[in-house]
PADREN-591672 format. One record per residue (C-alpha): y, x, z. Coordinates in steps of 0.001 Angstrom, whole numbers, plus 500000, padded with zeros to 6 digits. Example, Ala and Ser with C-alpha at 12.3 -4.5 7.8 and 13.67 -1.06 7.14 Angstrom:
# residues 2
495500512300507800498940513670507140
***
This chain:
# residues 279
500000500000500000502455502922500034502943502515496627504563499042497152507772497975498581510074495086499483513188494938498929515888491859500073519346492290498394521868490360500334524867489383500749526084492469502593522799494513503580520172495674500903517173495637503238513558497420502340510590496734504042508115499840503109504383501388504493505347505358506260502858508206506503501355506728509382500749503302507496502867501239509389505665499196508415508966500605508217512435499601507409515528501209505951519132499144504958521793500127502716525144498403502097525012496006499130528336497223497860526616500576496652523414499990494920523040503355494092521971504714497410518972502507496818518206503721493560518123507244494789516265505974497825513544505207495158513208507667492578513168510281495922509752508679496255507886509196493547504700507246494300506430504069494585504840502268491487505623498944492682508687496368493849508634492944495517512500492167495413514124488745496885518203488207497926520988486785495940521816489935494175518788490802492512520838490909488891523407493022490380520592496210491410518272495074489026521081496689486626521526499548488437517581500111489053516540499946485507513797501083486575510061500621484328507857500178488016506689496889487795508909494753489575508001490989490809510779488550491600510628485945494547512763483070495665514922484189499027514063481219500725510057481807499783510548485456500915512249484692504224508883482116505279506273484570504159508156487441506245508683484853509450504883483873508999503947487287508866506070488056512201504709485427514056501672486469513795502222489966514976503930488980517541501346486490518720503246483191518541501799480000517634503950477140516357502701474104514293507087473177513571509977475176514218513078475059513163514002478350511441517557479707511451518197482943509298521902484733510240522849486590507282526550487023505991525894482744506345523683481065507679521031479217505919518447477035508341514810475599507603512074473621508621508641474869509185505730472188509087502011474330509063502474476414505570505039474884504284509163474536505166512383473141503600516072473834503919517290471220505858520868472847505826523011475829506627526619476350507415529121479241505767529570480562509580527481483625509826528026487676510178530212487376507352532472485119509497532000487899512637532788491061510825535878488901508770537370487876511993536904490471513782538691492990511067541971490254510619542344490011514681541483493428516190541546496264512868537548496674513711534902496329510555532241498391511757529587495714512953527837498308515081530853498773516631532153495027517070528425494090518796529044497017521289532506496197521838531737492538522497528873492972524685531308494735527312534456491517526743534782488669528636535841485128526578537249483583529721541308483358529204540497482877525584538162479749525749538339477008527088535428475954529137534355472474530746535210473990534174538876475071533386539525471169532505537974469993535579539644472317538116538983471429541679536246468449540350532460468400539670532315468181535724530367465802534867528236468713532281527576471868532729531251473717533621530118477133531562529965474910528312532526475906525738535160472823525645537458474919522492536994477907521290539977480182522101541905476937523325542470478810526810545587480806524281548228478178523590547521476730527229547884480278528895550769481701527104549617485123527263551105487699524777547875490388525087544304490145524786541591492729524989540187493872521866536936493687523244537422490627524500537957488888521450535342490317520062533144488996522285534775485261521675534614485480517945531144486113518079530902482779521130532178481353518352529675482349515740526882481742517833527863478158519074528559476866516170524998478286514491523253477098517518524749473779517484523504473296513819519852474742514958519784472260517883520345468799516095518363469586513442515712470581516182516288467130517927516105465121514512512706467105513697511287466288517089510439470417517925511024472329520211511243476196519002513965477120517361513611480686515285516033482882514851515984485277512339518488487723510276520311491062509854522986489793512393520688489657515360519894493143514505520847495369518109523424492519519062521523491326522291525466490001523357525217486968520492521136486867521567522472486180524701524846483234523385522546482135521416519640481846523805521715480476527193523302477347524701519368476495523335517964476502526725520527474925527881520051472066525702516236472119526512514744474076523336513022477262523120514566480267521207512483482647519452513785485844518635511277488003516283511420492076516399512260493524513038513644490043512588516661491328509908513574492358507310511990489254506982512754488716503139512113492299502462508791491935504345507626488820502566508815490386498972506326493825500212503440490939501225503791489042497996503727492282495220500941493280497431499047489772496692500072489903493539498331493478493208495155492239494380494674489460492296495132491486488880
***
Protein backbone atom coordinates (compact mmCIF):
# COMPACT_ATOMS: atom_id res chain seq x y z
CA UNK A 1 0.00 0.00 0.00
CA UNK A 2 2.92 2.46 0.03
CA UNK A 3 2.52 2.94 -3.37
CA UNK A 4 -0.96 4.56 -2.85
CA UNK A 5 -2.03 7.77 -1.42
CA UNK A 6 -4.91 10.07 -0.52
CA UNK A 7 -5.06 13.19 -1.07
CA UNK A 8 -8.14 15.89 0.07
CA UNK A 9 -7.71 19.35 -1.61
CA UNK A 10 -9.64 21.87 0.33
CA UNK A 11 -10.62 24.87 0.75
CA UNK A 12 -7.53 26.08 2.59
CA UNK A 13 -5.49 22.80 3.58
CA UNK A 14 -4.33 20.17 0.90
CA UNK A 15 -4.36 17.17 3.24
CA UNK A 16 -2.58 13.56 2.34
CA UNK A 17 -3.27 10.59 4.04
CA UNK A 18 -0.16 8.11 3.11
CA UNK A 19 1.39 4.38 4.49
CA UNK A 20 5.36 5.35 6.26
CA UNK A 21 8.21 2.86 6.50
CA UNK A 22 6.73 1.35 9.38
CA UNK A 23 3.30 0.75 7.50
CA UNK A 24 1.24 2.87 9.39
CA UNK A 25 -0.80 5.66 8.42
CA UNK A 26 0.61 8.97 8.22
CA UNK A 27 -0.40 12.44 7.41
CA UNK A 28 1.21 15.53 5.95
CA UNK A 29 -0.86 19.13 4.96
CA UNK A 30 0.13 21.79 2.72
CA UNK A 31 -1.60 25.14 2.10
CA UNK A 32 -3.99 25.01 -0.87
CA UNK A 33 -2.78 28.34 -2.14
CA UNK A 34 0.58 26.62 -3.35
CA UNK A 35 -0.01 23.41 -5.08
CA UNK A 36 3.36 23.04 -5.91
CA UNK A 37 4.71 21.97 -2.59
CA UNK A 38 2.51 18.97 -3.18
CA UNK A 39 3.72 18.21 -6.44
CA UNK A 40 7.24 18.12 -5.21
CA UNK A 41 5.97 16.26 -2.18
CA UNK A 42 5.21 13.54 -4.84
CA UNK A 43 7.67 13.21 -7.42
CA UNK A 44 10.28 13.17 -4.08
CA UNK A 45 8.68 9.75 -3.75
CA UNK A 46 9.20 7.89 -6.45
CA UNK A 47 7.25 4.70 -5.70
CA UNK A 48 4.07 6.43 -5.42
CA UNK A 49 2.27 4.84 -8.51
CA UNK A 50 -1.06 5.62 -7.32
CA UNK A 51 -3.63 8.69 -6.15
CA UNK A 52 -7.06 8.63 -4.48
CA UNK A 53 -7.83 12.50 -4.59
CA UNK A 54 -11.25 14.12 -3.11
CA UNK A 55 -11.79 18.20 -2.07
CA UNK A 56 -13.21 20.99 -4.06
CA UNK A 57 -10.07 21.82 -5.83
CA UNK A 58 -9.20 18.79 -7.49
CA UNK A 59 -9.09 20.84 -11.11
CA UNK A 60 -6.98 23.41 -9.62
CA UNK A 61 -3.79 20.59 -8.59
CA UNK A 62 -4.93 18.27 -10.97
CA UNK A 63 -3.31 21.08 -13.37
CA UNK A 64 -0.45 21.53 -11.56
CA UNK A 65 0.11 17.58 -10.95
CA UNK A 66 -0.05 16.54 -14.49
CA UNK A 67 1.08 13.80 -13.42
CA UNK A 68 0.62 10.06 -15.67
CA UNK A 69 0.18 7.86 -11.98
CA UNK A 70 -3.11 6.69 -12.20
CA UNK A 71 -5.25 8.91 -10.42
CA UNK A 72 -9.01 8.00 -9.19
CA UNK A 73 -11.45 10.78 -8.40
CA UNK A 74 -14.05 10.63 -5.45
CA UNK A 75 -16.93 12.76 -4.33
CA UNK A 76 -15.81 14.92 -0.97
CA UNK A 77 -18.78 14.06 0.72
CA UNK A 78 -18.19 10.06 -0.22
CA UNK A 79 -14.54 10.55 0.92
CA UNK A 80 -15.31 12.25 4.22
CA UNK A 81 -17.88 8.88 5.28
CA UNK A 82 -15.43 6.27 4.16
CA UNK A 83 -12.56 8.16 6.24
CA UNK A 84 -15.15 8.68 9.45
CA UNK A 85 -16.13 4.88 9.00
CA UNK A 86 -12.71 3.95 8.87
CA UNK A 87 -11.94 6.07 12.20
CA UNK A 88 -14.57 4.71 14.06
CA UNK A 89 -13.53 1.67 13.79
CA UNK A 90 -10.03 2.22 14.98
CA UNK A 91 -11.02 3.93 17.54
CA UNK A 92 -13.51 1.35 18.72
CA UNK A 93 -16.81 3.25 18.54
CA UNK A 94 -20.00 1.80 17.63
CA UNK A 95 -22.86 3.95 16.36
CA UNK A 96 -25.90 2.70 14.29
CA UNK A 97 -26.82 7.09 13.57
CA UNK A 98 -24.82 9.98 14.22
CA UNK A 99 -24.94 13.08 13.16
CA UNK A 100 -21.65 14.00 11.44
CA UNK A 101 -20.29 17.56 11.45
CA UNK A 102 -17.06 18.20 9.30
CA UNK A 103 -15.27 21.90 10.24
CA UNK A 104 -13.41 22.85 7.28
CA UNK A 105 -12.98 26.55 5.99
CA UNK A 106 -17.26 25.89 6.34
CA UNK A 107 -18.93 23.68 7.68
CA UNK A 108 -20.78 21.03 5.92
CA UNK A 109 -22.96 18.45 8.34
CA UNK A 110 -24.40 14.81 7.60
CA UNK A 111 -26.38 12.07 8.62
CA UNK A 112 -25.13 8.64 9.18
CA UNK A 113 -27.81 5.73 9.09
CA UNK A 114 -25.67 2.01 9.06
CA UNK A 115 -23.59 2.47 5.57
CA UNK A 116 -25.12 5.04 4.28
CA UNK A 117 -25.46 9.16 5.17
CA UNK A 118 -26.86 12.38 3.60
CA UNK A 119 -26.17 16.07 3.92
CA UNK A 120 -28.78 17.29 5.86
CA UNK A 121 -27.15 20.87 5.83
CA UNK A 122 -24.17 23.01 6.63
CA UNK A 123 -23.65 26.62 7.41
CA UNK A 124 -20.76 29.12 5.77
CA UNK A 125 -19.44 29.57 9.58
CA UNK A 126 -16.38 27.48 9.83
CA UNK A 127 -12.32 28.03 10.18
CA UNK A 128 -12.62 30.21 7.35
CA UNK A 129 -14.88 32.47 9.50
CA UNK A 130 -12.10 32.00 12.64
CA UNK A 131 -8.94 32.79 10.82
CA UNK A 132 -11.10 35.88 8.77
CA UNK A 133 -12.12 37.37 11.99
CA UNK A 134 -9.53 36.90 13.78
CA UNK A 135 -7.01 38.69 11.07
CA UNK A 136 -9.75 41.97 10.62
CA UNK A 137 -9.99 42.34 14.68
CA UNK A 138 -6.57 41.48 16.19
CA UNK A 139 -3.74 41.55 12.87
CA UNK A 140 -3.33 37.55 13.71
CA UNK A 141 -3.67 34.90 10.56
CA UNK A 142 -1.61 32.24 11.76
CA UNK A 143 -4.29 29.59 12.95
CA UNK A 144 -1.69 27.84 15.08
CA UNK A 145 -1.23 30.85 16.63
CA UNK A 146 -4.97 32.15 17.07
CA UNK A 147 -5.91 28.43 18.80
CA UNK A 148 -2.98 29.04 21.29
CA UNK A 149 -3.80 32.51 21.84
CA UNK A 150 -7.46 31.74 22.50
CA UNK A 151 -7.03 28.87 24.68
CA UNK A 152 -5.26 31.31 27.31
CA UNK A 153 -8.48 34.46 26.74
CA UNK A 154 -11.33 34.78 28.64
CA UNK A 155 -14.87 35.84 26.58
CA UNK A 156 -16.42 37.25 29.72
CA UNK A 157 -16.64 41.31 29.20
CA UNK A 158 -17.12 40.50 25.58
CA UNK A 159 -20.25 38.16 25.75
CA UNK A 160 -22.99 38.34 27.09
CA UNK A 161 -24.05 35.43 29.14
CA UNK A 162 -27.53 34.36 30.75
CA UNK A 163 -26.01 35.21 34.17
CA UNK A 164 -24.93 38.88 33.39
CA UNK A 165 -28.83 39.53 32.50
CA UNK A 166 -30.01 37.97 35.58
CA UNK A 167 -27.68 39.64 38.12
CA UNK A 168 -28.57 38.98 41.68
CA UNK A 169 -31.55 36.25 40.35
CA UNK A 170 -31.60 32.46 39.67
CA UNK A 171 -31.82 32.32 35.72
CA UNK A 172 -34.20 30.37 34.87
CA UNK A 173 -31.29 28.24 32.28
CA UNK A 174 -28.13 27.58 32.73
CA UNK A 175 -26.28 31.25 33.62
CA UNK A 176 -22.87 30.12 31.56
CA UNK A 177 -25.09 29.97 28.31
CA UNK A 178 -24.09 32.53 25.74
CA UNK A 179 -27.18 35.16 25.65
CA UNK A 180 -25.08 37.46 22.49
CA UNK A 181 -22.09 36.99 21.29
CA UNK A 182 -19.82 39.98 22.10
CA UNK A 183 -23.06 41.91 23.33
CA UNK A 184 -21.19 42.47 26.81
CA UNK A 185 -19.19 45.59 24.28
CA UNK A 186 -21.82 48.23 23.59
CA UNK A 187 -23.27 47.52 27.23
CA UNK A 188 -19.72 47.88 28.89
CA UNK A 189 -18.30 50.77 27.10
CA UNK A 190 -14.88 49.62 27.26
CA UNK A 191 -12.30 51.10 24.78
CA UNK A 192 -9.61 47.88 25.09
CA UNK A 193 -9.85 44.30 24.79
CA UNK A 194 -7.27 41.59 24.99
CA UNK A 195 -6.13 40.19 21.87
CA UNK A 196 -6.31 36.94 23.24
CA UNK A 197 -9.37 37.42 24.50
CA UNK A 198 -11.11 37.96 21.45
CA UNK A 199 -9.68 35.34 20.06
CA UNK A 200 -11.00 33.14 22.28
CA UNK A 201 -14.74 34.78 21.68
CA UNK A 202 -14.52 34.61 17.94
CA UNK A 203 -13.89 31.14 18.08
CA UNK A 204 -17.22 30.90 21.13
CA UNK A 205 -18.65 32.18 18.35
CA UNK A 206 -17.65 29.67 15.74
CA UNK A 207 -18.26 26.88 17.83
CA UNK A 208 -21.84 27.86 19.07
CA UNK A 209 -23.13 28.56 16.17
CA UNK A 210 -21.71 25.00 14.49
CA UNK A 211 -22.90 23.25 17.52
CA UNK A 212 -26.22 24.75 17.48
CA UNK A 213 -26.70 23.50 13.82
CA UNK A 214 -25.26 19.85 14.96
CA UNK A 215 -27.74 19.78 17.88
CA UNK A 216 -31.20 20.34 16.09
CA UNK A 217 -30.41 18.36 13.44
CA UNK A 218 -29.42 15.71 16.18
CA UNK A 219 -32.87 16.29 17.93
CA UNK A 220 -34.88 16.11 14.51
CA UNK A 221 -32.90 12.71 13.70
CA UNK A 222 -33.71 11.29 17.09
CA UNK A 223 -29.58 10.44 17.92
CA UNK A 224 -27.67 11.02 20.21
CA UNK A 225 -23.80 11.24 19.00
CA UNK A 226 -22.88 13.96 17.36
CA UNK A 227 -19.31 13.61 15.29
CA UNK A 228 -17.12 16.03 14.85
CA UNK A 229 -14.72 15.98 12.34
CA UNK A 230 -12.28 18.49 10.28
CA UNK A 231 -8.94 20.31 9.85
CA UNK A 232 -10.21 22.99 12.39
CA UNK A 233 -10.34 20.69 15.36
CA UNK A 234 -6.86 19.89 14.51
CA UNK A 235 -4.63 20.85 18.11
CA UNK A 236 -7.48 23.42 19.06
CA UNK A 237 -8.67 21.52 22.29
CA UNK A 238 -10.00 25.47 23.36
CA UNK A 239 -13.03 25.22 20.49
CA UNK A 240 -13.13 21.14 21.57
CA UNK A 241 -13.82 22.47 24.70
CA UNK A 242 -16.77 24.85 23.38
CA UNK A 243 -17.87 22.55 21.42
CA UNK A 244 -18.15 19.64 23.80
CA UNK A 245 -19.52 21.71 27.19
CA UNK A 246 -22.65 23.30 24.70
CA UNK A 247 -23.51 19.37 23.34
CA UNK A 248 -23.50 17.96 26.72
CA UNK A 249 -25.07 20.53 27.88
CA UNK A 250 -27.93 20.05 25.70
CA UNK A 251 -27.88 16.24 26.51
CA UNK A 252 -25.92 14.74 23.34
CA UNK A 253 -22.74 13.02 23.12
CA UNK A 254 -19.73 14.57 21.21
CA UNK A 255 -17.35 12.48 19.45
CA UNK A 256 -14.16 13.78 18.64
CA UNK A 257 -12.00 11.28 16.28
CA UNK A 258 -7.92 11.42 16.40
CA UNK A 259 -6.48 12.26 13.04
CA UNK A 260 -9.96 13.64 12.59
CA UNK A 261 -8.67 16.66 9.91
CA UNK A 262 -7.64 13.57 7.31
CA UNK A 263 -10.75 11.99 6.98
CA UNK A 264 -11.28 12.75 3.14
CA UNK A 265 -7.70 12.11 2.46
CA UNK A 266 -8.07 8.79 4.35
CA UNK A 267 -11.18 7.63 2.57
CA UNK A 268 -9.61 8.81 -1.03
CA UNK A 269 -6.17 6.33 0.21
CA UNK A 270 -9.06 3.44 1.22
CA UNK A 271 -10.96 3.79 -2.00
CA UNK A 272 -7.72 3.73 -4.78
CA UNK A 273 -6.72 0.94 -2.57
CA UNK A 274 -10.23 -0.95 -3.31
CA UNK A 275 -10.10 0.07 -6.46
CA UNK A 276 -6.52 -1.67 -6.79
CA UNK A 277 -7.76 -4.85 -5.62
CA UNK A 278 -10.54 -5.33 -7.70
CA UNK A 279 -8.51 -4.87 -11.12
Amino acid sequence: MQNVIGIDAGGTLTKIAYINEQSEMDFIVFPSNDFSQVKAWIENRPHIEEIGLTGGRTKQLLDVLKTMKSIQYLVEFEATFKGVKYLLEKNSHHFENAVITNIGTGTSIHYMDGDSHVRVGGTGVGGGTLTGLSTIMTGISDFERITANASIGSREGIDLFVKDIFKGMEPPIEGHLTASNFGNVNILKSKKHETNDLLATIQGLVGEVITTLSIQFAEEKKCEGIIYIGSTLTNNEHLKQVIANYTILKKHQPIFLNDCGFTGAIGALLYKVELSKTN
